[in-house]
mmCIF file as gemmi writes it, N, C-alpha and C atoms, coordinates in Angstrom:
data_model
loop_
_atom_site.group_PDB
_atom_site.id
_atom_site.type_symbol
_atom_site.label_atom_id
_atom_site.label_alt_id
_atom_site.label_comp_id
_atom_site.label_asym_id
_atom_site.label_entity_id
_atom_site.label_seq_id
_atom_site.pdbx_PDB_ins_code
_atom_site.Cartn_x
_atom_site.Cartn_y
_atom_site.Cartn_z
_atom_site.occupancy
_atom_site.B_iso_or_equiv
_atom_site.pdbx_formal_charge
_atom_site.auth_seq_id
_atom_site.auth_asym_id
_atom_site.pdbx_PDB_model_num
ATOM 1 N N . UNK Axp A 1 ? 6.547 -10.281 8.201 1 0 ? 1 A 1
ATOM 2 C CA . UNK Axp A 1 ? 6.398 -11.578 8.832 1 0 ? 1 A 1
ATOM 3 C C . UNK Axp A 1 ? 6.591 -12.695 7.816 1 0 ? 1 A 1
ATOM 4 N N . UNK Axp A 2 ? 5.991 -12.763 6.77 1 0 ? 2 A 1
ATOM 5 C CA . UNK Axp A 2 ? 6.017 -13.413 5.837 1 0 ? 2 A 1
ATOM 6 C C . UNK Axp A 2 ? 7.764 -14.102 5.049 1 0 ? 2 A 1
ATOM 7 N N . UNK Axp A 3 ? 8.224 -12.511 5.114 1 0 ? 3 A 1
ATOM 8 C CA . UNK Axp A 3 ? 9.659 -12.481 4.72 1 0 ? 3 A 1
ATOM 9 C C . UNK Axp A 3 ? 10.61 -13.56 5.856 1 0 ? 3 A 1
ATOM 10 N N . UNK Axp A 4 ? 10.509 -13.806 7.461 1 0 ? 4 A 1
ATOM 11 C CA . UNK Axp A 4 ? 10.931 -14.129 8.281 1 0 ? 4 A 1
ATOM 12 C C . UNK Axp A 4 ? 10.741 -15.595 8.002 1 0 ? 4 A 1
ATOM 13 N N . UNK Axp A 5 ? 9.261 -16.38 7.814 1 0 ? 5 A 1
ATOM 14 C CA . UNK Axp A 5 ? 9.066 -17.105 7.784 1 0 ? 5 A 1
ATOM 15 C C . UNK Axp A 5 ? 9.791 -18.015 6.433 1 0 ? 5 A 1
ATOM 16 N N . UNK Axp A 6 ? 9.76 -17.201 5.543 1 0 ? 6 A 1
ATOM 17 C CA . UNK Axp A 6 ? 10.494 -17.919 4.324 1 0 ? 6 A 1
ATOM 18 C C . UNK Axp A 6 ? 12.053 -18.257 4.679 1 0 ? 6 A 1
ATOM 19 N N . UNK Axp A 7 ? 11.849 -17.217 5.56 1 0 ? 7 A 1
ATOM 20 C CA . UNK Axp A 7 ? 13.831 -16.993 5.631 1 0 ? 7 A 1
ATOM 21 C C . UNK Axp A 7 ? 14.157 -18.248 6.531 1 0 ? 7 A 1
ATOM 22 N N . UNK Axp A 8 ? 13.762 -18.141 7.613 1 0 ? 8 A 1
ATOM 23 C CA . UNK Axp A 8 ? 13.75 -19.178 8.044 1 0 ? 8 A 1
ATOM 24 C C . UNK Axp A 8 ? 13.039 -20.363 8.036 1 0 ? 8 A 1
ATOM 25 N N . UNK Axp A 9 ? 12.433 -20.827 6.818 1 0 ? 9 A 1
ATOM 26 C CA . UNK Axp A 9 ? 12.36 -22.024 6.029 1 0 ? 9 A 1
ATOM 27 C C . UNK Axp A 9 ? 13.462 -22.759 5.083 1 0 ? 9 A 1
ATOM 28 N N . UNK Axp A 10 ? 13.75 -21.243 4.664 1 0 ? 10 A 1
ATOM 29 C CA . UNK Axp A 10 ? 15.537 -21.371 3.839 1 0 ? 10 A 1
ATOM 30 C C . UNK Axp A 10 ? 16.807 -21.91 4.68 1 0 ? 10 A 1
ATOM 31 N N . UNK Axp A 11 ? 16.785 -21.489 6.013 1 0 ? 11 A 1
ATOM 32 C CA . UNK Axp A 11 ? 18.014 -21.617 6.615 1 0 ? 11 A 1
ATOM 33 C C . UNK Axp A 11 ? 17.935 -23.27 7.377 1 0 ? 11 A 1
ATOM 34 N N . UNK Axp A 12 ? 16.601 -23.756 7.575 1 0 ? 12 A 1
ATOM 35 C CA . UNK Axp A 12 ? 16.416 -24.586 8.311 1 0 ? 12 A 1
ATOM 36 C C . UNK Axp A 12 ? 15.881 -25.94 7.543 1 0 ? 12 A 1
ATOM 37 N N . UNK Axp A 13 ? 15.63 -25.481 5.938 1 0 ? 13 A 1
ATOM 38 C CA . UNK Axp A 13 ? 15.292 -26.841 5.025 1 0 ? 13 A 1
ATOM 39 C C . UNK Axp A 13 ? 14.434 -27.647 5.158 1 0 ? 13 A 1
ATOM 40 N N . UNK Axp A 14 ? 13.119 -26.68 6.537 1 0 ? 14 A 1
ATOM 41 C CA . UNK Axp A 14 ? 11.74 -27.284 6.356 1 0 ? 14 A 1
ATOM 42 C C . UNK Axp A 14 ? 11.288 -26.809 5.179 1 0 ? 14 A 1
ATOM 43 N N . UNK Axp A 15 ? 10.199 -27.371 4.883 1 0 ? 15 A 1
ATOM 44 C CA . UNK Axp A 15 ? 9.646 -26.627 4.033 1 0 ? 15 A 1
ATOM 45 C C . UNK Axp A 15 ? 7.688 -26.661 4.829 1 0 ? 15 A 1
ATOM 46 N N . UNK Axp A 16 ? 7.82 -25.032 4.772 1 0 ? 16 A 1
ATOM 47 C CA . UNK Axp A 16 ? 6.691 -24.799 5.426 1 0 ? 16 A 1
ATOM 48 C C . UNK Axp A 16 ? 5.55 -23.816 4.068 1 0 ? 16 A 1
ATOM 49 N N . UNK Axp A 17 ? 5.6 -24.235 3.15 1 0 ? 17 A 1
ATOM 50 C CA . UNK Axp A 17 ? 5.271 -23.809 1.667 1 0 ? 17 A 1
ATOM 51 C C . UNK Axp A 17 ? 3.409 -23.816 1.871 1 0 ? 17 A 1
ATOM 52 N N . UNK Axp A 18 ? 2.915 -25.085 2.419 1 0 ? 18 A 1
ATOM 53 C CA . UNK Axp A 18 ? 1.468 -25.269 3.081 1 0 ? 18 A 1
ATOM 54 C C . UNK Axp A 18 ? 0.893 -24.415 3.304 1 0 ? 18 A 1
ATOM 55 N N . UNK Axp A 19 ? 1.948 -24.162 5.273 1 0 ? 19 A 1
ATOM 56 C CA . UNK Axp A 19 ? 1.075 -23.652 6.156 1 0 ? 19 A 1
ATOM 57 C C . UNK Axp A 19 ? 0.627 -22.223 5.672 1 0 ? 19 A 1
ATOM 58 N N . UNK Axp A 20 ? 2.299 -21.981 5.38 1 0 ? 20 A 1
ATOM 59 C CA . UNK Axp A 20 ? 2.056 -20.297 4.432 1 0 ? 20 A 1
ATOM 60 C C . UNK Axp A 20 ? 1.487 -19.975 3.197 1 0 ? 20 A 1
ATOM 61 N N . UNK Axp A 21 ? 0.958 -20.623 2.099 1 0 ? 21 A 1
ATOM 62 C CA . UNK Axp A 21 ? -0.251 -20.689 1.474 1 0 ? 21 A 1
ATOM 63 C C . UNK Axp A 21 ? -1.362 -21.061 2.397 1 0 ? 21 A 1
ATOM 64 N N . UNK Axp A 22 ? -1.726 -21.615 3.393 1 0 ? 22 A 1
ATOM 65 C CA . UNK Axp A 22 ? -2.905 -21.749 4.185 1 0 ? 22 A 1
ATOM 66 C C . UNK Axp A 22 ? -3.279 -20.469 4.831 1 0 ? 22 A 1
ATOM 67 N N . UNK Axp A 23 ? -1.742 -19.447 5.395 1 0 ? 23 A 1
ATOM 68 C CA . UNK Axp A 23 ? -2.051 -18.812 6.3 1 0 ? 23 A 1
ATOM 69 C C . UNK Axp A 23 ? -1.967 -17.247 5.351 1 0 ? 23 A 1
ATOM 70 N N . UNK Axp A 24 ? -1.564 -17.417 4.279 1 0 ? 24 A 1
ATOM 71 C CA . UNK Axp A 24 ? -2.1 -16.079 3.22 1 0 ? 24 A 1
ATOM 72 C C . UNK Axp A 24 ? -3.62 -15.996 2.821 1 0 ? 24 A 1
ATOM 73 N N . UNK Axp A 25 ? -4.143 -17.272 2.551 1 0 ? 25 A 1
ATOM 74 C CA . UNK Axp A 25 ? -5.392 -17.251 2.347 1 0 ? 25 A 1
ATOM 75 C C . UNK Axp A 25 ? -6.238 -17.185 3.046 1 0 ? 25 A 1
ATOM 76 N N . UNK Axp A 26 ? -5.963 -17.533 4.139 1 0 ? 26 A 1
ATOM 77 C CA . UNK Axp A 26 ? -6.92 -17.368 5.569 1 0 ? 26 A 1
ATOM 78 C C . UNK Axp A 26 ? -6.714 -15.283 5.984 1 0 ? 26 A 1
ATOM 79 N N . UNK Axp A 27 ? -5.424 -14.479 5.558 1 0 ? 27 A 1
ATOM 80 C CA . UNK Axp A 27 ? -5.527 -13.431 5.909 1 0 ? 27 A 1
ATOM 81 C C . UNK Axp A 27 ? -6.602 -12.803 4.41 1 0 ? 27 A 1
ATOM 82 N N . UNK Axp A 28 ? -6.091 -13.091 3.233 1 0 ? 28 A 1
ATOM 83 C CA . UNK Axp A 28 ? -6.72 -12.546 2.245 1 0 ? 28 A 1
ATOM 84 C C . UNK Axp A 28 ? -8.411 -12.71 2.383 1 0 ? 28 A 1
ATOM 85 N N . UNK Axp A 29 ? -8.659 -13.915 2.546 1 0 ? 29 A 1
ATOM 86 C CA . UNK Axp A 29 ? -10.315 -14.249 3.399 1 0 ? 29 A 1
ATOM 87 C C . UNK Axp A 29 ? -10.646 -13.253 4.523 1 0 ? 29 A 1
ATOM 88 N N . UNK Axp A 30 ? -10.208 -12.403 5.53 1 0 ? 30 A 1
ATOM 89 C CA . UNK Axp A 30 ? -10.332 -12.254 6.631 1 0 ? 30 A 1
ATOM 90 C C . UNK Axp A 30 ? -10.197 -10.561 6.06 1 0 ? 30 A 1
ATOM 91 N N . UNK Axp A 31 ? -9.059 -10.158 5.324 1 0 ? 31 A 1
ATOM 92 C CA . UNK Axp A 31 ? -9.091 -9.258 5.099 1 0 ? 31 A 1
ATOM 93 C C . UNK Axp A 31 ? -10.607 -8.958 3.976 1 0 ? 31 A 1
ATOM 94 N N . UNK Axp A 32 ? -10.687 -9.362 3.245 1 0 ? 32 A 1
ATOM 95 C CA . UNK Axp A 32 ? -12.203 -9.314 2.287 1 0 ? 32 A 1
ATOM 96 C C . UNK Axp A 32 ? -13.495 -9.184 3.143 1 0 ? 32 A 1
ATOM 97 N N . UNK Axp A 33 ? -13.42 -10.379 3.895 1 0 ? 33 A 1
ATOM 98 C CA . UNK Axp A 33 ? -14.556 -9.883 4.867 1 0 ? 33 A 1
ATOM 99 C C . UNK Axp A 33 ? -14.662 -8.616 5.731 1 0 ? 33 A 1
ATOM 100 N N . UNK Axp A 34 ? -13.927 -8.417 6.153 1 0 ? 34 A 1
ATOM 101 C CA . UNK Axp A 34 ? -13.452 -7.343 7.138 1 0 ? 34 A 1
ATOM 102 C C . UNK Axp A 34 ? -14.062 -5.854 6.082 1 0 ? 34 A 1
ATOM 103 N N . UNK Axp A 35 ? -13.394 -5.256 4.9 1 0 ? 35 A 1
ATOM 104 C CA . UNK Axp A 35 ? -13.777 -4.561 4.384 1 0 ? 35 A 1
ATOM 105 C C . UNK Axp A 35 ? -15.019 -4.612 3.698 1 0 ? 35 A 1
ATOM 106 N N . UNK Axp A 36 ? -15.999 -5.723 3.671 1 0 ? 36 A 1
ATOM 107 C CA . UNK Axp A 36 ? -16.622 -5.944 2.7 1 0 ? 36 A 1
ATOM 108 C C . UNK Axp A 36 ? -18.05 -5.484 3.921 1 0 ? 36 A 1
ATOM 109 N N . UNK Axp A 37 ? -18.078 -5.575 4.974 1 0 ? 37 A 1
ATOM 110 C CA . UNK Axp A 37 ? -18.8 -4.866 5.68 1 0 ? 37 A 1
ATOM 111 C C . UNK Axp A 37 ? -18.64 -3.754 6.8 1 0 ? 37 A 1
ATOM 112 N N . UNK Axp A 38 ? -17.699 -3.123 6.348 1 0 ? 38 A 1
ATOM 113 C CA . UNK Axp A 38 ? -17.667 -1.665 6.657 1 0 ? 38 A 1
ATOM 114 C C . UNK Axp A 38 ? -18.467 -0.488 6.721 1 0 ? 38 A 1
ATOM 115 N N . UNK Axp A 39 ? -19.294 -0.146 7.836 1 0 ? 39 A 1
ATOM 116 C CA . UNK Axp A 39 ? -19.865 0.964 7.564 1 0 ? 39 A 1
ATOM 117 C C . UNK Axp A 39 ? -19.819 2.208 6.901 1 0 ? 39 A 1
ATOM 118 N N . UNK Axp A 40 ? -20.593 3.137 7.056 1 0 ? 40 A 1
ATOM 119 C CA . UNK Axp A 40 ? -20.466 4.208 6.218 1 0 ? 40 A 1
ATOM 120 C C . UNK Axp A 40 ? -19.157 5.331 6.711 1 0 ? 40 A 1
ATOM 121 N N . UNK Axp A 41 ? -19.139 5.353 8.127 1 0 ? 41 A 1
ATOM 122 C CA . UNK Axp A 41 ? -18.616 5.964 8.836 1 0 ? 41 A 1
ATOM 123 C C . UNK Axp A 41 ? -17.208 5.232 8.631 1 0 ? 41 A 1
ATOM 124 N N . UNK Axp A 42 ? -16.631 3.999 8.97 1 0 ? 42 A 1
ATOM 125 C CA . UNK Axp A 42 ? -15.78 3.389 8.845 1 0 ? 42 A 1
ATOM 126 C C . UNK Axp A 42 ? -15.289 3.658 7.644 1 0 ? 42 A 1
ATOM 127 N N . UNK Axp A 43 ? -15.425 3.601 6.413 1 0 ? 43 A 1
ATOM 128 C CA . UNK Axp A 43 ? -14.898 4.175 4.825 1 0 ? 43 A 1
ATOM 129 C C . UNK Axp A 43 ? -14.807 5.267 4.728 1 0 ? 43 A 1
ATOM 130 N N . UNK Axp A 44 ? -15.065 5.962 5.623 1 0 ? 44 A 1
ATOM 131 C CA . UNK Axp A 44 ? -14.493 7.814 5.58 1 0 ? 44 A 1
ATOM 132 C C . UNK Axp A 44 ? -13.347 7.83 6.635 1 0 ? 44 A 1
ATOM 133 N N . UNK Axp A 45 ? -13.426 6.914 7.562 1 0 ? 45 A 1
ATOM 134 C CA . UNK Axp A 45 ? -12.099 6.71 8.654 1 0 ? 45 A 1
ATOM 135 C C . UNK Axp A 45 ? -11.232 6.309 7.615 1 0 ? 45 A 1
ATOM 136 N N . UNK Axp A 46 ? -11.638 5.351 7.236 1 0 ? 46 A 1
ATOM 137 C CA . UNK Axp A 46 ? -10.352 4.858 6.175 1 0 ? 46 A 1
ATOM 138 C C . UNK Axp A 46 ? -9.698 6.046 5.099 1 0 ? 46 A 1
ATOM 139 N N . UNK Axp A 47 ? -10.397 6.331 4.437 1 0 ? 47 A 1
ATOM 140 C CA . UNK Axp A 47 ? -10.058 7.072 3.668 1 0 ? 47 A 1
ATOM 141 C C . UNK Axp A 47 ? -9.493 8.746 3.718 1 0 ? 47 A 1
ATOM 142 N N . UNK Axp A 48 ? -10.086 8.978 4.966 1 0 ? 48 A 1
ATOM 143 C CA . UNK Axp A 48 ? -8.872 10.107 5.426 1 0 ? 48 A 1
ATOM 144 C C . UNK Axp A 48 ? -7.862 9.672 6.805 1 0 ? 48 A 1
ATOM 145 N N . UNK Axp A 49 ? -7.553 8.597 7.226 1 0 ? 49 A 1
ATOM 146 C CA . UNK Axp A 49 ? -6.694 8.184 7.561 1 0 ? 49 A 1
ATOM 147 C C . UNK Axp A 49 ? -5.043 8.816 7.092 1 0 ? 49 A 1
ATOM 148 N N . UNK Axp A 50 ? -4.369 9.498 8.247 1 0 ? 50 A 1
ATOM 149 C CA . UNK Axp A 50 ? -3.274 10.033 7.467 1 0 ? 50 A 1
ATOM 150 C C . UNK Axp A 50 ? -2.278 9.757 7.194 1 0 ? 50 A 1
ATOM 151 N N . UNK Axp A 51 ? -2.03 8.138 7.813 1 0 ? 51 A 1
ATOM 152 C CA . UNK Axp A 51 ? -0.892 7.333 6.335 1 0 ? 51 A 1
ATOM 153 C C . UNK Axp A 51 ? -1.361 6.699 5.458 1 0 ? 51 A 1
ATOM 154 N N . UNK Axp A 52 ? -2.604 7.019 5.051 1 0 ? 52 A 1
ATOM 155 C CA . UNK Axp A 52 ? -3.152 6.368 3.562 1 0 ? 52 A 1
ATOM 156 C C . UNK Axp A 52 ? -2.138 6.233 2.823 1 0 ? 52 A 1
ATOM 157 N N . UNK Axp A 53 ? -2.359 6.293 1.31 1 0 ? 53 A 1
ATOM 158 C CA . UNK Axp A 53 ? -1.29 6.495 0.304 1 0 ? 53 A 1
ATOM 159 C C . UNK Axp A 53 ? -1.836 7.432 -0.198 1 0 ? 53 A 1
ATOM 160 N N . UNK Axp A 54 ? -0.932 8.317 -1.246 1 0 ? 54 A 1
ATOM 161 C CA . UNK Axp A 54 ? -1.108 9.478 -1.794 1 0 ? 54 A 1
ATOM 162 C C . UNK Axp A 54 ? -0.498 9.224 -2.976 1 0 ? 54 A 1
ATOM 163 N N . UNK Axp A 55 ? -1.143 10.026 -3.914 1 0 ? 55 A 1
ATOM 164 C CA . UNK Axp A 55 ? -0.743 9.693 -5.418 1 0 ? 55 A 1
ATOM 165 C C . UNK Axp A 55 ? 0.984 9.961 -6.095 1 0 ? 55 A 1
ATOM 166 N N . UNK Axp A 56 ? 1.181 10.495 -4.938 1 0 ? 56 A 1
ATOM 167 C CA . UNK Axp A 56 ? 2.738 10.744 -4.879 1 0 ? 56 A 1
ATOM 168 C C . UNK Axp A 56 ? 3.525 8.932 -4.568 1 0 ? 56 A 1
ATOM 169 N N . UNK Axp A 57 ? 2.997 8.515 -3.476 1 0 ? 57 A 1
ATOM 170 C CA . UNK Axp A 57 ? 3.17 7.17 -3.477 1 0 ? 57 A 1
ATOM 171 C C . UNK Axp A 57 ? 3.194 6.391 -4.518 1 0 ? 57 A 1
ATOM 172 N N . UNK Axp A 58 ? 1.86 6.611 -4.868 1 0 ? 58 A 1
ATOM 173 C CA . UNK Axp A 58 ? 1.778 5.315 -6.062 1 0 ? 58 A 1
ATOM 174 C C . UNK Axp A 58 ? 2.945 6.153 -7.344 1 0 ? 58 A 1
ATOM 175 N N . UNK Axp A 59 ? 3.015 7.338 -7.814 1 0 ? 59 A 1
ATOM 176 C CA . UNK Axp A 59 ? 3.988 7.797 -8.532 1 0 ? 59 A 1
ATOM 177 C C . UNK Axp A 59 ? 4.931 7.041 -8.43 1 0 ? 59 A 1
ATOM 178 N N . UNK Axp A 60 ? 5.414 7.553 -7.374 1 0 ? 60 A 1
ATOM 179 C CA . UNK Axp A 60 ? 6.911 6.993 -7.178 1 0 ? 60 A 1
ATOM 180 C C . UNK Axp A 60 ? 7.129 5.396 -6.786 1 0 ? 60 A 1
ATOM 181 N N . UNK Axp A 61 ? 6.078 4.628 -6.92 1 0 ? 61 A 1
ATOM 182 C CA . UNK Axp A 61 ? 6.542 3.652 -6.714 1 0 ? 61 A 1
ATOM 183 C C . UNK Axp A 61 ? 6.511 2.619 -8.333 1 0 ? 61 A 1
ATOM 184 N N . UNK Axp A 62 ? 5.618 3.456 -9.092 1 0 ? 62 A 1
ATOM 185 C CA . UNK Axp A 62 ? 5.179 3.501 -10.722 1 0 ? 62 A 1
ATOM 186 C C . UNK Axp A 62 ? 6.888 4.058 -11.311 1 0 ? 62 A 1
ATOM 187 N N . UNK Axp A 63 ? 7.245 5.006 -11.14 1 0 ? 63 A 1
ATOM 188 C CA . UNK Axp A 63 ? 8.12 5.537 -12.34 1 0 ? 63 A 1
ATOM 189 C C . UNK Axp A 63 ? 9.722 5.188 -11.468 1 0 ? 63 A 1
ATOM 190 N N . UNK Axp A 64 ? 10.824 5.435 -12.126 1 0 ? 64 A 1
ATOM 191 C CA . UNK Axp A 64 ? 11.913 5.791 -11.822 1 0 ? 64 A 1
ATOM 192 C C . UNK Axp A 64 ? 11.746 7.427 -11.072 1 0 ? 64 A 1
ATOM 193 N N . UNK Axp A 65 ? 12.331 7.521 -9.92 1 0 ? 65 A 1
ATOM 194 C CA . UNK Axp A 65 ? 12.491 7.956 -8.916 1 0 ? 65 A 1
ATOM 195 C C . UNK Axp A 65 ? 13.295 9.057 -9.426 1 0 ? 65 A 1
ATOM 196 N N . UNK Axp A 66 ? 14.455 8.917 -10.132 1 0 ? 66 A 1
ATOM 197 C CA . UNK Axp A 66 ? 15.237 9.719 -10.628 1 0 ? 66 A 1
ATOM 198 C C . UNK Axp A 66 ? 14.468 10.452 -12.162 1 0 ? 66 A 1
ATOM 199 N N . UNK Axp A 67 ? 13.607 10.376 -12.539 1 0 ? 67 A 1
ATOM 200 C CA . UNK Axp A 67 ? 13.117 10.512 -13.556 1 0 ? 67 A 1
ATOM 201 C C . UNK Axp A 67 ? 11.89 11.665 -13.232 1 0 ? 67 A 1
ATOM 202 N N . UNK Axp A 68 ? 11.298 11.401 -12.145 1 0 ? 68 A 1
ATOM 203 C CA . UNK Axp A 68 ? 10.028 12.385 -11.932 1 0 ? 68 A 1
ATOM 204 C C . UNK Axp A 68 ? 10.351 13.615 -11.545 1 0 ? 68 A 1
ATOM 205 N N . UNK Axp A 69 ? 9.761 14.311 -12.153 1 0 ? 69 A 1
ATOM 206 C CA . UNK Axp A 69 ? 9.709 15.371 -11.923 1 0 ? 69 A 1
ATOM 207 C C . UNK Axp A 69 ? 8.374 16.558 -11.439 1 0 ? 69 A 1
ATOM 208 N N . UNK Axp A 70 ? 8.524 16.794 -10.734 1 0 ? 70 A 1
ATOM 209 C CA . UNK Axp A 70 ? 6.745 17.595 -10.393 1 0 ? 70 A 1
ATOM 210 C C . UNK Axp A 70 ? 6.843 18.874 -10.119 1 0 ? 70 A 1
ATOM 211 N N . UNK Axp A 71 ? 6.155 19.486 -11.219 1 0 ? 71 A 1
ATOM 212 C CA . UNK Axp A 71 ? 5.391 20.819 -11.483 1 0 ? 71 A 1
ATOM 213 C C . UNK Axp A 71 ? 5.136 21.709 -10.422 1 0 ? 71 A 1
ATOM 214 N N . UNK Axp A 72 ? 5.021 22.524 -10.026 1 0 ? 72 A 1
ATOM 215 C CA . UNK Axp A 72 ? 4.432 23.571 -9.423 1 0 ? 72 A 1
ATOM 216 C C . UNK Axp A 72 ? 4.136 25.005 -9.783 1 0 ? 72 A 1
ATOM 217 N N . UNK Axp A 73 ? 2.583 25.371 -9.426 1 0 ? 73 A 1
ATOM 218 C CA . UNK Axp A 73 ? 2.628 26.524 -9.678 1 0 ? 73 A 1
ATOM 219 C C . UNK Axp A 73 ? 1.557 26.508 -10.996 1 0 ? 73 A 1
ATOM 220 N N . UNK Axp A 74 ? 1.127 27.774 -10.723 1 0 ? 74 A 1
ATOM 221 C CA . UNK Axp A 74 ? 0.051 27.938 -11.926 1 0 ? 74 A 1
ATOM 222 C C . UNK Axp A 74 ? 0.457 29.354 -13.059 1 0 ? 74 A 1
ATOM 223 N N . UNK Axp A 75 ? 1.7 29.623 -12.535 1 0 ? 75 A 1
ATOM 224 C CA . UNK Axp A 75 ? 1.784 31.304 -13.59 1 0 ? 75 A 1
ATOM 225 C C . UNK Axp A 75 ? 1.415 32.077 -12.899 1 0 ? 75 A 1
ATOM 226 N N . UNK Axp A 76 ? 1.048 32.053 -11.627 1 0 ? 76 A 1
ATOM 227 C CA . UNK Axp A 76 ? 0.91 33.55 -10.513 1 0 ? 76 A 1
ATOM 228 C C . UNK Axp A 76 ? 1.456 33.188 -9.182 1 0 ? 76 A 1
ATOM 229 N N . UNK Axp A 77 ? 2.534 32.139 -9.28 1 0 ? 77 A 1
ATOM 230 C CA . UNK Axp A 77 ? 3.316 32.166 -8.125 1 0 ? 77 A 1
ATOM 231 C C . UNK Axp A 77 ? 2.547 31.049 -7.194 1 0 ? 77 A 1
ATOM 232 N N . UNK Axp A 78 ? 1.249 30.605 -6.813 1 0 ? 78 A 1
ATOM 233 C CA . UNK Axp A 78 ? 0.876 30.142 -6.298 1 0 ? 78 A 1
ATOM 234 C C . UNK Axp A 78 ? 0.84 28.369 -6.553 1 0 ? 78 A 1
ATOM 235 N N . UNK Axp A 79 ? 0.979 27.643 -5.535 1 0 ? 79 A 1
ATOM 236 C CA . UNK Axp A 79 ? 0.947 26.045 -5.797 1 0 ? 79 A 1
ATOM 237 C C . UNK Axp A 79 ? 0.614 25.491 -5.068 1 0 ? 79 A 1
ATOM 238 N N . UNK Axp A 80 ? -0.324 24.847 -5.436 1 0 ? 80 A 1
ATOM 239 C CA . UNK Axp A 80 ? -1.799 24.017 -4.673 1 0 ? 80 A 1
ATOM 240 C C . UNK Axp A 80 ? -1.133 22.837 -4.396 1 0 ? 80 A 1
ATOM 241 N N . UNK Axp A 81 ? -1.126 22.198 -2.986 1 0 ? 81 A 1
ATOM 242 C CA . UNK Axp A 81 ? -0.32 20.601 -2.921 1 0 ? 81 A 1
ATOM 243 C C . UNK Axp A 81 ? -1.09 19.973 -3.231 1 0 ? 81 A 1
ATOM 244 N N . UNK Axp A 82 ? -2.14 20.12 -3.202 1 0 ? 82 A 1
ATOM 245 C CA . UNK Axp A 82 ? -3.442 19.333 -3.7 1 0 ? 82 A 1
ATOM 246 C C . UNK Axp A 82 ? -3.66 18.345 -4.989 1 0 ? 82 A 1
ATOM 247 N N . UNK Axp A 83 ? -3.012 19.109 -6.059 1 0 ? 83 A 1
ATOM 248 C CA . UNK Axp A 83 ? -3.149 18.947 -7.28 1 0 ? 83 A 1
ATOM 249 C C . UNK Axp A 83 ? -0.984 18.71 -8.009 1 0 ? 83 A 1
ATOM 250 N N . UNK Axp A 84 ? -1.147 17.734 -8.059 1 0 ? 84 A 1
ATOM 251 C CA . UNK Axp A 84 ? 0.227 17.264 -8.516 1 0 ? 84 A 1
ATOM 252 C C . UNK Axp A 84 ? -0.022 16.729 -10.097 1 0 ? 84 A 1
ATOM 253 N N . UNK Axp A 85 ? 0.738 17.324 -10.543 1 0 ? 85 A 1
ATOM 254 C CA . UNK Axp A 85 ? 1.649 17.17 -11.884 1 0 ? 85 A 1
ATOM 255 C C . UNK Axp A 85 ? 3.02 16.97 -12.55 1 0 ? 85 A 1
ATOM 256 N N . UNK Axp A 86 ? 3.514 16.498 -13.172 1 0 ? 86 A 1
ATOM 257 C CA . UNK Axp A 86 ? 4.456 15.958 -13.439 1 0 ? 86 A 1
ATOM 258 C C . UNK Axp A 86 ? 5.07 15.422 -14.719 1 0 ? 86 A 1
């Protein structure tokens, strides 16, 4: 959304620079609150939620893509997805 709004600030030579610093900070506010009283139950929803991110994510969004490489296997054939190395 954000991307749209710039874009078409670009094409149209308003400049709406304000509202959209007004309206990032009003989500960043909203988002803080929002997590900041989360139940107990609610932070285990979150956290096994199954498009979380996974450390494979943050990997690959950390290194060159073409560069990683990941391990498998312990020396008896077996490989835990659990546990990534690289």
């Amino acid at each position: 959304m954000d991307t749209i709004v710039r874009r078409m600030a670009d094409e149209t030579g308003l400049d709406f620079s304000h509202q959209i610093s007004s309206l990032e900070s009003k989500c960043s506010r909203a988002l803080k609150d929002l997590y900041t009283h989360l139940t107990p139950f609610q932070c285990l929803t979150i956290a096994r939620h199954p498009n979380r991110p996974t450390v494979l994510d943050h990997i690959l969004n950390i290194k060159d893509k073409d560069k990683w490489v990941e391990l498998h296997g312990n020396g008896t054939g077996y490989s835990d997805p659990a546990i990534v190395t690289g």
